[in-house]
PyMOL Python script that loads the backbone (N, CA, C, O; Angstrom):
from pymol import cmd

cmd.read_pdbstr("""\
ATOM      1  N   UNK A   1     -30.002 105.221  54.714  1.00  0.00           N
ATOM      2  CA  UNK A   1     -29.324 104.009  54.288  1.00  0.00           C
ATOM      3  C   UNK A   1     -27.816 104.206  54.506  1.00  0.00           C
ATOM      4  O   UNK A   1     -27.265 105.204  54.042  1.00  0.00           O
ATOM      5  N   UNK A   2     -27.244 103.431  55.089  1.00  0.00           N
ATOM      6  CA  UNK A   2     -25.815 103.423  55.269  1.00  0.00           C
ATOM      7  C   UNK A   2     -25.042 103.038  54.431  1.00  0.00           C
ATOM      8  O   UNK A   2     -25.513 102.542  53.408  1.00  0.00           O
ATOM      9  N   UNK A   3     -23.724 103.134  54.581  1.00  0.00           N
ATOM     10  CA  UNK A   3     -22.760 102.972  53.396  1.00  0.00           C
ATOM     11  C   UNK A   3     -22.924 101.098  53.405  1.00  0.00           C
ATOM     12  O   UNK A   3     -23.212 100.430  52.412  1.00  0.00           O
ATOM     13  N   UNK A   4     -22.696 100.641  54.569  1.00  0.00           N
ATOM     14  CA  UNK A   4     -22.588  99.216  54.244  1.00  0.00           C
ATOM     15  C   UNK A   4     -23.786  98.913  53.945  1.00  0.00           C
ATOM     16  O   UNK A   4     -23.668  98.233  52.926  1.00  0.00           O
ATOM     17  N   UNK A   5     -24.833  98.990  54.189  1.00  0.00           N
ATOM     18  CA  UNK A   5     -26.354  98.521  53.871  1.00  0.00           C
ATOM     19  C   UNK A   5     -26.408  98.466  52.265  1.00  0.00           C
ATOM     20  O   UNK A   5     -26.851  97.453  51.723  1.00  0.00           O
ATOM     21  N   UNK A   6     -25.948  99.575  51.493  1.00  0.00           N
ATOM     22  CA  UNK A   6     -25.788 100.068  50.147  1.00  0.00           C
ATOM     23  C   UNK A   6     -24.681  99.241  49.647  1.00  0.00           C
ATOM     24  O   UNK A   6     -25.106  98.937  48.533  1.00  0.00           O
ATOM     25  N   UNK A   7     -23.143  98.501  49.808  1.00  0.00           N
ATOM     26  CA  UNK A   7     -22.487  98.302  49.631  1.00  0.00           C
ATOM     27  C   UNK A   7     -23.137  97.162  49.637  1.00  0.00           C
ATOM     28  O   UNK A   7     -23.336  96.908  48.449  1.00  0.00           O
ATOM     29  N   UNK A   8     -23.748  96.019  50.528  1.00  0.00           N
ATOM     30  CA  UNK A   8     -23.999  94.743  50.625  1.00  0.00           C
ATOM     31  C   UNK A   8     -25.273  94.387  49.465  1.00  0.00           C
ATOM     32  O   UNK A   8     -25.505  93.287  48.964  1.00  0.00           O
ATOM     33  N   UNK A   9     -26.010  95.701  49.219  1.00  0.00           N
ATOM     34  CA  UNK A   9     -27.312  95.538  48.232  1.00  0.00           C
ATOM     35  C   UNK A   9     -26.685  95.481  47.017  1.00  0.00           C
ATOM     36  O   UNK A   9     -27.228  94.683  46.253  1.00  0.00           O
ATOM     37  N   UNK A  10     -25.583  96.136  46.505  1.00  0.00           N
ATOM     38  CA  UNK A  10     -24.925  96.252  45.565  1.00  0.00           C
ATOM     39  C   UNK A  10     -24.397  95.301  44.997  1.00  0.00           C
ATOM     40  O   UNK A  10     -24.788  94.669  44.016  1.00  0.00           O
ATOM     41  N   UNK A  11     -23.112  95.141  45.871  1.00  0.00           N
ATOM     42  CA  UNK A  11     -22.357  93.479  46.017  1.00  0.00           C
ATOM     43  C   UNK A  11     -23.666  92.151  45.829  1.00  0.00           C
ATOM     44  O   UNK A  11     -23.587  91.296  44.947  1.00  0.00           O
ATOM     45  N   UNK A  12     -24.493  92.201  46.560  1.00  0.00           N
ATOM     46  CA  UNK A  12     -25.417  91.041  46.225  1.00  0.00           C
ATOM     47  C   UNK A  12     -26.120  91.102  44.535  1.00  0.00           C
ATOM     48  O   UNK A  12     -26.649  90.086  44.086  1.00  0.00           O
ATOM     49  N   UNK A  13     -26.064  92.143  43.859  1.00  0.00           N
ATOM     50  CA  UNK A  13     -26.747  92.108  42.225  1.00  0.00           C
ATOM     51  C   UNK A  13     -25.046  91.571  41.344  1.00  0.00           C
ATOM     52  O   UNK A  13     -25.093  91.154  40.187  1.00  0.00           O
ATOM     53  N   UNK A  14     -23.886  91.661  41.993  1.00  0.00           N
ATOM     54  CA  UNK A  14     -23.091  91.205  41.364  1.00  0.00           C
ATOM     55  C   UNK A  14     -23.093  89.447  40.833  1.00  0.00           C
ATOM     56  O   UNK A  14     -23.622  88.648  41.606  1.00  0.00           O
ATOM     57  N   UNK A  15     -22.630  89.043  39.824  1.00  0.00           N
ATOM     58  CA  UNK A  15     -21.722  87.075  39.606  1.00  0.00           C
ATOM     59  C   UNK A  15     -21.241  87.304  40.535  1.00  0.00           C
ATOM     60  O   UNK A  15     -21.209  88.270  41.297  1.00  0.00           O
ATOM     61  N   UNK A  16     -20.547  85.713  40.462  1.00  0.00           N
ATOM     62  CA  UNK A  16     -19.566  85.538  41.316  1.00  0.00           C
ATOM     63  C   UNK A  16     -18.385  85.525  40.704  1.00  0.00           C
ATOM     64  O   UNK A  16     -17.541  84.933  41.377  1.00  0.00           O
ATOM     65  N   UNK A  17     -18.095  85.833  39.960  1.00  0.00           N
ATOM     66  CA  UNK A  17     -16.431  86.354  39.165  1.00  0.00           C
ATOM     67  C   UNK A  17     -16.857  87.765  39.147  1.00  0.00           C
ATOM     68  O   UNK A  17     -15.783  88.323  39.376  1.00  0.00           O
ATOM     69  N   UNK A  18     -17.435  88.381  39.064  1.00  0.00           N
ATOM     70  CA  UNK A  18     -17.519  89.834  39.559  1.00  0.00           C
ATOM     71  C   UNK A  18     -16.918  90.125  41.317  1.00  0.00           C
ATOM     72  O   UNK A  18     -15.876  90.622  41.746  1.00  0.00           O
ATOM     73  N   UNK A  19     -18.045  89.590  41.950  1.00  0.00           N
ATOM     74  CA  UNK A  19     -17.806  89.838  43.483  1.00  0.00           C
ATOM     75  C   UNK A  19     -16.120  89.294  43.755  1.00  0.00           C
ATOM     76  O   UNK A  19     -15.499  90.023  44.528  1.00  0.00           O
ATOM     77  N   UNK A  20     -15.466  88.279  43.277  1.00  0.00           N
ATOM     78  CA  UNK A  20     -14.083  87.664  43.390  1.00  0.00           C
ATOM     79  C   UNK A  20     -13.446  88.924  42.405  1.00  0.00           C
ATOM     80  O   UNK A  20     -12.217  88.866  42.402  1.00  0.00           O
ATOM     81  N   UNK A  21     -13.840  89.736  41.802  1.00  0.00           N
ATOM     82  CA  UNK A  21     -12.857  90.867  41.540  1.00  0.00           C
ATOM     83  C   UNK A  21     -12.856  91.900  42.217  1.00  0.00           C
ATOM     84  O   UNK A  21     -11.833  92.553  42.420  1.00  0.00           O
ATOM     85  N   UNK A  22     -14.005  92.203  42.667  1.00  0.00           N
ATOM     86  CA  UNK A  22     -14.566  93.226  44.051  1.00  0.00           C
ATOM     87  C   UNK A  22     -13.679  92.876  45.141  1.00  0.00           C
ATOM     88  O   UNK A  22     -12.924  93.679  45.689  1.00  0.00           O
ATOM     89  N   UNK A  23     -13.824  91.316  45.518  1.00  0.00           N
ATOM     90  CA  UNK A  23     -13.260  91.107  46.928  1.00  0.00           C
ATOM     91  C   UNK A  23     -11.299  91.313  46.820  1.00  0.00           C
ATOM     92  O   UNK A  23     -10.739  91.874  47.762  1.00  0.00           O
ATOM     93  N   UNK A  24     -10.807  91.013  46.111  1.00  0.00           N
ATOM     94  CA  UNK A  24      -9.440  91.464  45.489  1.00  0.00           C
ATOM     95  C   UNK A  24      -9.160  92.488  45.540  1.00  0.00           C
ATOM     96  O   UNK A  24      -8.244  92.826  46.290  1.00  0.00           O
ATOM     97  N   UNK A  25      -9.926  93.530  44.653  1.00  0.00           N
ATOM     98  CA  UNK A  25      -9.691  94.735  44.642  1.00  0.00           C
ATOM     99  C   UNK A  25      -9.931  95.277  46.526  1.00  0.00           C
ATOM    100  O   UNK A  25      -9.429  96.258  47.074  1.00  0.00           O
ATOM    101  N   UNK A  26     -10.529  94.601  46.914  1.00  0.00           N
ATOM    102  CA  UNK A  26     -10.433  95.502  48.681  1.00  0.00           C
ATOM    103  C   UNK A  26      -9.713  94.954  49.054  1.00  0.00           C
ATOM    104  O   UNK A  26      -9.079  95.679  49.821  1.00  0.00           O
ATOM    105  N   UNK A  27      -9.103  93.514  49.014  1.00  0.00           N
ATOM    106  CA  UNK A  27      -7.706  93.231  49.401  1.00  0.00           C
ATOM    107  C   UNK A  27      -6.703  93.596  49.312  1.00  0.00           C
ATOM    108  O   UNK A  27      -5.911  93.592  50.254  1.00  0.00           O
ATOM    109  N   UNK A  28      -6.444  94.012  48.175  1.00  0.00           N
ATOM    110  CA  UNK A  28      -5.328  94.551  47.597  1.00  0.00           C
ATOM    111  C   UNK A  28      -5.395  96.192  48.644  1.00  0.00           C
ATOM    112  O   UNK A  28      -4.319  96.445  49.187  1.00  0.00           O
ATOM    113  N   UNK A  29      -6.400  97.090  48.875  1.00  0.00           N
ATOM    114  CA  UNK A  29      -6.260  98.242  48.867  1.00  0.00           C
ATOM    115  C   UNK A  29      -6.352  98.223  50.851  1.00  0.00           C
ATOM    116  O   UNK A  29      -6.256  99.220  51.568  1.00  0.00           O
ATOM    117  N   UNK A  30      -6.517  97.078  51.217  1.00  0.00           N
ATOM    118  CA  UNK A  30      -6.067  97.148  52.325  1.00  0.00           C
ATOM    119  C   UNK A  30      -4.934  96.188  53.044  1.00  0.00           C
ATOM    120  O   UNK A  30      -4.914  95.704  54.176  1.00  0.00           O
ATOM    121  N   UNK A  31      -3.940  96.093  51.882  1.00  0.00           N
ATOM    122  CA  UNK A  31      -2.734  95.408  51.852  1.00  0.00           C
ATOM    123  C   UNK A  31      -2.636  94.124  52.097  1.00  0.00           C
ATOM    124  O   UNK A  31      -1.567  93.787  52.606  1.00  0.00           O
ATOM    125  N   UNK A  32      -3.687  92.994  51.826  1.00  0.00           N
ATOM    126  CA  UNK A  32      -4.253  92.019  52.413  1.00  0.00           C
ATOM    127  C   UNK A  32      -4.219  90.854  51.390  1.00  0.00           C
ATOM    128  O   UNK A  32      -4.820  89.786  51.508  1.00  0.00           O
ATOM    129  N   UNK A  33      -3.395  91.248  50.337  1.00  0.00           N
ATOM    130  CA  UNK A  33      -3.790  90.534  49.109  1.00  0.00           C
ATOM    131  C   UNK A  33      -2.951  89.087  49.387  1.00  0.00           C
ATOM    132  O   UNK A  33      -1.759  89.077  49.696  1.00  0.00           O
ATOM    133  N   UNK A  34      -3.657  88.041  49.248  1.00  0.00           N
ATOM    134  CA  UNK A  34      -3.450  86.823  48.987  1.00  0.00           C
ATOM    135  C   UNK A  34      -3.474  86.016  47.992  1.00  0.00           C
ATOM    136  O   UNK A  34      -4.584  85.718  47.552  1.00  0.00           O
ATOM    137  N   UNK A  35      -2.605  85.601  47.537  1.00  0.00           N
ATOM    138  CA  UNK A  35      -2.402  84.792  46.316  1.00  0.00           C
ATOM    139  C   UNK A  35      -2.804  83.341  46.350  1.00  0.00           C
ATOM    140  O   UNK A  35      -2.393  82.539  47.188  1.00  0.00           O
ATOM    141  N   UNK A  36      -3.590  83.087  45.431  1.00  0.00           N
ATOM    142  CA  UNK A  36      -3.973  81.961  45.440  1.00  0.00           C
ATOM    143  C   UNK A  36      -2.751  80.538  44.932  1.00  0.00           C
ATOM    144  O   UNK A  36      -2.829  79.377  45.332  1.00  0.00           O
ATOM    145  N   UNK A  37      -1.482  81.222  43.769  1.00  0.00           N
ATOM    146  CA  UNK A  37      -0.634  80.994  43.129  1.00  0.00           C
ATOM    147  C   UNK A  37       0.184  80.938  43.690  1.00  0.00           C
ATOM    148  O   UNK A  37       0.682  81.883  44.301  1.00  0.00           O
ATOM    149  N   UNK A  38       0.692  79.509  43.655  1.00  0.00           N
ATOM    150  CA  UNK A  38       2.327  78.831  44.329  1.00  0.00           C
ATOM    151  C   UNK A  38       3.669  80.181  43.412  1.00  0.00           C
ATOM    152  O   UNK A  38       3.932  80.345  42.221  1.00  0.00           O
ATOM    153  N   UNK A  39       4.062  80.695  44.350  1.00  0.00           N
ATOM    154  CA  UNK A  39       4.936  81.586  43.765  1.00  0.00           C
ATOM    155  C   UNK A  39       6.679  80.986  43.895  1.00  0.00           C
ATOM    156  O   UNK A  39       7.232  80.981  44.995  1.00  0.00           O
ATOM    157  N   UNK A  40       7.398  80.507  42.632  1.00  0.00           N
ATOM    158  CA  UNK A  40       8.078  79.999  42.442  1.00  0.00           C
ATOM    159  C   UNK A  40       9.365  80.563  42.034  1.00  0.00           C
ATOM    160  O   UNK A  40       9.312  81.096  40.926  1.00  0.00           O
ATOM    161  N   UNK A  41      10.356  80.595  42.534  1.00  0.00           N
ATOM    162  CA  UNK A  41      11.435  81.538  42.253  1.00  0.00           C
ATOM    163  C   UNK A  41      11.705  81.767  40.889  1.00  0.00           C
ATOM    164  O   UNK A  41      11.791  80.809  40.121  1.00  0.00           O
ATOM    165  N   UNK A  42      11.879  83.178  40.417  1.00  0.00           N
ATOM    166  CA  UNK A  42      12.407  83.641  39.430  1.00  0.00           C
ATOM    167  C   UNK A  42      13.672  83.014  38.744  1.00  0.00           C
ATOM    168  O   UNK A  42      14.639  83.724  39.021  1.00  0.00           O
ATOM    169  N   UNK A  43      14.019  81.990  37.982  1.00  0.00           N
ATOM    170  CA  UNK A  43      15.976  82.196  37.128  1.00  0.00           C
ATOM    171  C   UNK A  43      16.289  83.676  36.694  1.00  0.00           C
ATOM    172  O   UNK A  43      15.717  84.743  36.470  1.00  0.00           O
ATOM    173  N   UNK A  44      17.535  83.104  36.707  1.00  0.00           N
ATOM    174  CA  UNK A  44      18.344  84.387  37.515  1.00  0.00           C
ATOM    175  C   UNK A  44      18.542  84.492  35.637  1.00  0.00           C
ATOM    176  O   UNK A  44      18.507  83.397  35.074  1.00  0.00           O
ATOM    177  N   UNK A  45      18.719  85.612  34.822  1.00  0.00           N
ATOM    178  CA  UNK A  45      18.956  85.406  33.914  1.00  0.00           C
ATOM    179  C   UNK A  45      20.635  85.572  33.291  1.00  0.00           C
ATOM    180  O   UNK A  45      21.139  86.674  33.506  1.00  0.00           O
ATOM    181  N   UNK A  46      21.546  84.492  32.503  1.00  0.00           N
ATOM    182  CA  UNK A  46      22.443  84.553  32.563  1.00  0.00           C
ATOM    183  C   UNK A  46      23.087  86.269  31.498  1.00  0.00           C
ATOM    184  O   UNK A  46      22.510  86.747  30.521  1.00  0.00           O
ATOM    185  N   UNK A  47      24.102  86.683  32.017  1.00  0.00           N
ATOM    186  CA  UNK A  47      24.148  88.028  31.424  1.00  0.00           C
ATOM    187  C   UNK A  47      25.622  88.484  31.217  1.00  0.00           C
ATOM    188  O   UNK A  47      26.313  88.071  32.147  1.00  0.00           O
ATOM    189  N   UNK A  48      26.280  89.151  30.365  1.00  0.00           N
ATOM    190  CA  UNK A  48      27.432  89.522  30.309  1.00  0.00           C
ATOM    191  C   UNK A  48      27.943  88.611  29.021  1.00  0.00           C
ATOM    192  O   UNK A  48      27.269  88.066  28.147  1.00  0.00           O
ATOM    193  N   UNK A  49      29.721  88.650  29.268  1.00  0.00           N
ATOM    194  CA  UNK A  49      30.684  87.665  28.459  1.00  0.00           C
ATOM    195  C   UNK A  49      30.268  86.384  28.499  1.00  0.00           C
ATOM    196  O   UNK A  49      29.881  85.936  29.578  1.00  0.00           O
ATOM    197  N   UNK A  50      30.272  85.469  27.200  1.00  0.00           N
ATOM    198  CA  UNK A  50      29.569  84.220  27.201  1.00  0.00           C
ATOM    199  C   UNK A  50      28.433  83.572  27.175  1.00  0.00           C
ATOM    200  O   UNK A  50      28.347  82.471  26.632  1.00  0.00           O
ATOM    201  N   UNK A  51      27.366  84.199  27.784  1.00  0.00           N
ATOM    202  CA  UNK A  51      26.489  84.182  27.615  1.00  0.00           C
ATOM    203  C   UNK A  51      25.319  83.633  26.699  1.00  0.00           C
ATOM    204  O   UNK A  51      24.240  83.154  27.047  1.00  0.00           O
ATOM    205  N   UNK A  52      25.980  83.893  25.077  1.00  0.00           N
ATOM    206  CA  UNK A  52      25.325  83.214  24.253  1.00  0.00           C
ATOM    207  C   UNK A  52      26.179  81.955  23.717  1.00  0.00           C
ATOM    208  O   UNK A  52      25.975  81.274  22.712  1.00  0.00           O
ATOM    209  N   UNK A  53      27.382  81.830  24.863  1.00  0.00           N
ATOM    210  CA  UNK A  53      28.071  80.336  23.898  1.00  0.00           C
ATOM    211  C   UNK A  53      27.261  79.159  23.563  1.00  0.00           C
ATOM    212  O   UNK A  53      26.278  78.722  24.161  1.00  0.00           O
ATOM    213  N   UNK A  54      27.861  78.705  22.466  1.00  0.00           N
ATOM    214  CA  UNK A  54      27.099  77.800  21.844  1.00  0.00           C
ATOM    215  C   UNK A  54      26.198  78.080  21.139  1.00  0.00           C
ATOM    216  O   UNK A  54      25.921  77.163  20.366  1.00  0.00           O
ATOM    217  N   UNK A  55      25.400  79.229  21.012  1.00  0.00           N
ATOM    218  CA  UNK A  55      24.046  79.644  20.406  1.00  0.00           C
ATOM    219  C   UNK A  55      24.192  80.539  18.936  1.00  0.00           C
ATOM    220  O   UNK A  55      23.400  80.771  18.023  1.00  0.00           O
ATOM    221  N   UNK A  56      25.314  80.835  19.138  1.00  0.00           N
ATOM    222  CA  UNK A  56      25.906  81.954  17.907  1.00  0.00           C
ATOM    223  C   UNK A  56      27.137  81.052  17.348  1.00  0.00           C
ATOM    224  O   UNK A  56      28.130  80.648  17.953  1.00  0.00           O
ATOM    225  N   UNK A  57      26.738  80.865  15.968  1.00  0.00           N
ATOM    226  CA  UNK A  57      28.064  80.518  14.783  1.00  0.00           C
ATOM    227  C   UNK A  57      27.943  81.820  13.806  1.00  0.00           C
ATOM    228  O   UNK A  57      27.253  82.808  13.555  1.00  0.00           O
ATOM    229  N   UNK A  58      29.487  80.873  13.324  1.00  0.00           N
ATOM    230  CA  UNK A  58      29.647  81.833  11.858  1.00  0.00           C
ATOM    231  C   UNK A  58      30.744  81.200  11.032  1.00  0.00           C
ATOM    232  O   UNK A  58      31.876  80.864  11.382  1.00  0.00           O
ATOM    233  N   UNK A  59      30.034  81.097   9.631  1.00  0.00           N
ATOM    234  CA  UNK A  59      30.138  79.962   8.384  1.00  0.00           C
ATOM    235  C   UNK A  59      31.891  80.409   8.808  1.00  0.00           C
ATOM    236  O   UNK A  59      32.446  81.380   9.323  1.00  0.00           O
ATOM    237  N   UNK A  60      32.366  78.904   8.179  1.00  0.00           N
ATOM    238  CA  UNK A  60      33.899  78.607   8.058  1.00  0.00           C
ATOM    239  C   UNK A  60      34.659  79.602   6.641  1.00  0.00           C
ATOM    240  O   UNK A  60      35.820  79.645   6.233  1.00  0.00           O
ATOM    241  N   UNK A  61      33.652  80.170   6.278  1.00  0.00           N
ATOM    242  CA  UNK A  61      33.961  80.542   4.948  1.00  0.00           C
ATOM    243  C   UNK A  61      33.170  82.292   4.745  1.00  0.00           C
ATOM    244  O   UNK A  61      32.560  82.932   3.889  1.00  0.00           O
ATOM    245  N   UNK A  62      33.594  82.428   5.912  1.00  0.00           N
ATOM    246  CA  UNK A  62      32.957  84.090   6.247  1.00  0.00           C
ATOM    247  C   UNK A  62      33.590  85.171   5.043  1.00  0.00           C
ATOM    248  O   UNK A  62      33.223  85.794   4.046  1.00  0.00           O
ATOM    249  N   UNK A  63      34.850  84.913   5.918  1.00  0.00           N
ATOM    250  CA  UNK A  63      35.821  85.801   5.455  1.00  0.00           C
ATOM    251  C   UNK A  63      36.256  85.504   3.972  1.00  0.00           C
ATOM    252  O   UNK A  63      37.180  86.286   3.746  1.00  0.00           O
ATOM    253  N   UNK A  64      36.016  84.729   2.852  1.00  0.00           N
ATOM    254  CA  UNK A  64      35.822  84.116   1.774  1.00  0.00           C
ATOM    255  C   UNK A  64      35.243  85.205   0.675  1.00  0.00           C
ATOM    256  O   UNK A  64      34.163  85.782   0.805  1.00  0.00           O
ATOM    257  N   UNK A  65      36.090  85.371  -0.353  1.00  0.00           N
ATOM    258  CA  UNK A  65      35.523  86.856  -0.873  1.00  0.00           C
ATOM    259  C   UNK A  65      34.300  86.350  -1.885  1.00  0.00           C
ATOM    260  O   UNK A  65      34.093  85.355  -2.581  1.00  0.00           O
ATOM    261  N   UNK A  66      33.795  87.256  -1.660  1.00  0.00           N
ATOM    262  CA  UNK A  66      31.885  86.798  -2.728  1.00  0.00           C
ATOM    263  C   UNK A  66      32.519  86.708  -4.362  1.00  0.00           C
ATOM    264  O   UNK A  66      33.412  87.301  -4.968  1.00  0.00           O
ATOM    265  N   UNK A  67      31.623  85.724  -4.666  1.00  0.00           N
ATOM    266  CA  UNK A  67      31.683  85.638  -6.715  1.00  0.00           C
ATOM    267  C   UNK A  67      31.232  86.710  -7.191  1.00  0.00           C
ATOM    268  O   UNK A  67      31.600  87.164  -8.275  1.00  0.00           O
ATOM    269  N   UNK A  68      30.234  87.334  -6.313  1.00  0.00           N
ATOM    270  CA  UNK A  68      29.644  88.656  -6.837  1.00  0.00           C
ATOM    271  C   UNK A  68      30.298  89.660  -7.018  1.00  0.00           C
ATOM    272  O   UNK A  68      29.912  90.559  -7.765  1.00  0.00           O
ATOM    273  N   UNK A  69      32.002  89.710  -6.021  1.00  0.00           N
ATOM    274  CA  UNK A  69      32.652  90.713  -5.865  1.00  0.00           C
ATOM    275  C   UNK A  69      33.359  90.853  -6.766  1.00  0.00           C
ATOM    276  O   UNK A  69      33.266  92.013  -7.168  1.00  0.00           O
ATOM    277  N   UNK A  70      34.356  90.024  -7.580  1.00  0.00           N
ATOM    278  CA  UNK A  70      34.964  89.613  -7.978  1.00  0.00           C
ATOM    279  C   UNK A  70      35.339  90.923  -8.766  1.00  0.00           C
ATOM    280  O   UNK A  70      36.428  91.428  -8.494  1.00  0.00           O
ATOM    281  N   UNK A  71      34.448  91.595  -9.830  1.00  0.00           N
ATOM    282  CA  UNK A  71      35.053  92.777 -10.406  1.00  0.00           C
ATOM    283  C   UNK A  71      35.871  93.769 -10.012  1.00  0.00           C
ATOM    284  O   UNK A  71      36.876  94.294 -10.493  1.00  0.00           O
ATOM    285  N   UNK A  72      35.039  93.960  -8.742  1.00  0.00           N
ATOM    286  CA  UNK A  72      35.434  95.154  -7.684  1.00  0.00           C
ATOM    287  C   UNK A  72      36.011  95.127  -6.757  1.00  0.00           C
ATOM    288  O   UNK A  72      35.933  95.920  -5.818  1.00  0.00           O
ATOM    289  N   UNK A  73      37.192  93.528  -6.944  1.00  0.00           N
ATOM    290  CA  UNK A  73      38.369  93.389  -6.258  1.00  0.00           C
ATOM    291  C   UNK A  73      39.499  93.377  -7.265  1.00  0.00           C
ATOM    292  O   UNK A  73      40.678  93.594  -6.983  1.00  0.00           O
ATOM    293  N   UNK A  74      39.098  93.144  -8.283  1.00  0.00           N
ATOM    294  CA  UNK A  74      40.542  93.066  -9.092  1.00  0.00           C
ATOM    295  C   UNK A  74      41.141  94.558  -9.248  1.00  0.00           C
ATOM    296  O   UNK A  74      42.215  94.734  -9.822  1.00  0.00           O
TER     297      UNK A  74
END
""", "prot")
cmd.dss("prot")
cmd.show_as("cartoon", "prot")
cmd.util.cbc("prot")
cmd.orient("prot")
């Protein structure tokens, strides 16, 4: 019995979402892989200074000393 004779008896006891992972996996390993998926450019992600403007506040009353403190400032 030959390798393909054995390979095709095999492959035939597989589903068919089995055999479509079989047939992938030999695509892939003979560099052949095809995507079924519209491949759509990546955004570029924004990075550095600025970056989060607009997204980050901080209360008008930051710097405002706490009621809690009050002892342990006088």
């Amino acid at each position: 019995m030959t390798a393909d004779h054995l390979f095709y008896q095999q492959f035939s006891l597989l589903t068919d979402e089995q055999k479509a992972a079989v047939l992938l996996v030999i695509q892939t390993f003979l560099g052949k892989k095809q995507s079924n998926k519209p491949t759509a450019p990546i955004p570029k992600k924004r990075s550095g200074y600025g970056s989060l403007k607009g997204k980050v506040w901080m209360s008008t009353d930051f710097d405002a000393p706490l009621e809690e403190m009050k002892d342990y400032m006088e």
